[in-house]
C-alpha positions in Angstrom: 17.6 31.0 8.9 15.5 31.6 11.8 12.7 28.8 12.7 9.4 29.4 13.4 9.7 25.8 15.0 11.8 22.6 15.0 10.0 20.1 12.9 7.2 20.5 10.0 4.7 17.7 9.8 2.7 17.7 6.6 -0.2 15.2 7.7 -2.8 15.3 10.4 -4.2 11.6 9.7 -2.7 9.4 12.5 1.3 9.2 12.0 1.5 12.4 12.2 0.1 13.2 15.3 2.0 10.2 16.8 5.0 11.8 15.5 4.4 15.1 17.0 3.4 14.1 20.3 7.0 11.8 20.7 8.7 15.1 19.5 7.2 17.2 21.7 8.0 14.7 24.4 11.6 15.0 23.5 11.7 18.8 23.6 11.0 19.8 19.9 9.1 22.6 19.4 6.7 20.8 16.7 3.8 22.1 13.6 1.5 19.5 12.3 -0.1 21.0 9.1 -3.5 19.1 8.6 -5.6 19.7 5.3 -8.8 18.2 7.0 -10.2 20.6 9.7 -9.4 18.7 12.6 -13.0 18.5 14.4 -14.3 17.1 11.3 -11.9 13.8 11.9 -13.4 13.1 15.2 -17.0 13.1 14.4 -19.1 10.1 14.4 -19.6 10.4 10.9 -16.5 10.7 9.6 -14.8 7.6 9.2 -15.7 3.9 9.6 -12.5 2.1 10.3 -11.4 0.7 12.7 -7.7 -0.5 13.4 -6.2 -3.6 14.7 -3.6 -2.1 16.7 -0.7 -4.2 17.7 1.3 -4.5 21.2 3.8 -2.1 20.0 1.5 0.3 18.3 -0.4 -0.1 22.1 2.9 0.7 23.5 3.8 3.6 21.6 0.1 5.0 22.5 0.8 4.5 26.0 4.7 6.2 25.9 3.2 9.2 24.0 0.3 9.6 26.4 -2.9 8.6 24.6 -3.6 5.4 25.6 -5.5 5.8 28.7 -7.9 8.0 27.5 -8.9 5.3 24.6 -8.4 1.9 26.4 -11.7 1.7 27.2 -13.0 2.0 24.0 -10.8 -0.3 22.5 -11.7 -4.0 22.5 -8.5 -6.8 23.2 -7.7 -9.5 20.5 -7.5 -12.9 21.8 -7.1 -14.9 20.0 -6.3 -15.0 16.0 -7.1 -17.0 13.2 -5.6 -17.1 10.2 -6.3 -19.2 6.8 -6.3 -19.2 3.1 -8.9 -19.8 0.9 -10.7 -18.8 -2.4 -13.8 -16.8 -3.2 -16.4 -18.5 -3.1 -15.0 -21.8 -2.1 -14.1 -20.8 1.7 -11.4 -21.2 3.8 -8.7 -23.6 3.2 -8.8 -26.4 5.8 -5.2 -25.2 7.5 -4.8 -22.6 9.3 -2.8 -20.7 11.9 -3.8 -20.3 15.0 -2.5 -17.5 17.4 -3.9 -17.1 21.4 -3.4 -14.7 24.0 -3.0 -16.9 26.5 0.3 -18.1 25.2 2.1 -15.2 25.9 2.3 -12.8 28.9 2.0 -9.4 28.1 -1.9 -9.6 27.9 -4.1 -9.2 24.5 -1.9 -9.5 21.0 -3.2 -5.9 20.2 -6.9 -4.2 20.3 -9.2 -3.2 17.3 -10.1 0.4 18.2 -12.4 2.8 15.8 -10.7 5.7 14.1 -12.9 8.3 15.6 -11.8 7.3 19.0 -7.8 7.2 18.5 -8.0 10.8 16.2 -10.3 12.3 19.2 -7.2 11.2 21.8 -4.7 12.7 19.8 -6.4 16.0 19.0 -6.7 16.2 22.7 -2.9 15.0 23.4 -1.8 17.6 20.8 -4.0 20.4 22.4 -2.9 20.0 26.2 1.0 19.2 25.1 3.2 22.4 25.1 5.9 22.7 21.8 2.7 21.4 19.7 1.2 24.0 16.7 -1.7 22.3 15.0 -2.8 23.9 11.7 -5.9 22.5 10.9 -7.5 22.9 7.3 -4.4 24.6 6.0 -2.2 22.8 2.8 1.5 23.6 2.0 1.4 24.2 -1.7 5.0 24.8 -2.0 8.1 24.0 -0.2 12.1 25.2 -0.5 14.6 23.0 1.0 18.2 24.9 1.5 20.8 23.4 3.2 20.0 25.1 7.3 16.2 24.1 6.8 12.8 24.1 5.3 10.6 26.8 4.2 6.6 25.8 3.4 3.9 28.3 2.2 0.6 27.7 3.0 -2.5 27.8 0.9 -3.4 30.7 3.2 0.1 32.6 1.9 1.1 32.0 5.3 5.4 31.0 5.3 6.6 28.7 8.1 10.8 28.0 8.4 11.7 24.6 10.1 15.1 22.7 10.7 13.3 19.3 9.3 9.9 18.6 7.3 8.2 15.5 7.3 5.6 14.4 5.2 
């Protein structure tokens, strides 16, 4: 089977542009298929949440080349509090109690809106060579065989891979 490129990647949300940009960093020639037209993800508009990314999920951002150009928008968590409780009866009177201070890598993690972290990766994903975004196309079938993958696309459009992911 000849490949149109290394690894398939069925999912534009955030995972898998991570993916792709670590693949890409390793040498893989990489296709992230995205159902959502990828402008459309990085409006204003578009989606409300925000994420409370961890140290390692901050790490990983700044191994695949995406954090710097988000670190500014994201804001550190310093300390954290965490309880149990009831509806309507509040928080139970014990509670864990987490601080930044105690450890010396810096902030626990950063919350950081959506909108921001998808903008970074659509640009990590444009300026990285070995990266094929297809945005606002679907694979409506898929055939496995044993030297690869074969996808069609809602367009008709047939991509052959080593590896799909999903």
């Amino acid at each position: 089977m000849t490949w149109d490129t290394d690894i398939l990647i069925a999912g534009g949300g955030l995972n898998g542009p991570a993916l792709a940009l670590a693949l890409a960093h390793g040498g893989f020639r990489v296709t992230v298929i995205d159902a959502r037209p990828a402008p459309d993800r990085a409006e204003a508009g578009f989606d409300g949440r925000a994420y409370a990314l961890a140290i390692a999920s901050v790490r990983l951002l700044k191994a695949i080349g995406v954090w710097d150009s988000v670190a500014d928008k994201a804001q550190p968590m310093l300390e954290i509090k965490a309880s149990d409780g009831r509806a309507g009866e509040g928080a139970a009177p014990f509670f864990l109690h987490f601080d930044a201070a105690e450890i010396e890598e810096g902030p626990m993690g950063h919350m950081l809106e959506d909108r921001f972290l998808y903008a970074a990766f659509l640009n990590a994903m444009q300026h990285t060579p070995g990266i094929t975004l297809l945005s606002g196309e679907t694979v409506v079938a898929q055939e496995v065989k044993p030297d690869g993958v074969t996808v069609t696309l809602a367009s008709g459009r047939k991509l052959a891979a080593g590896l799909m992911v999903g």
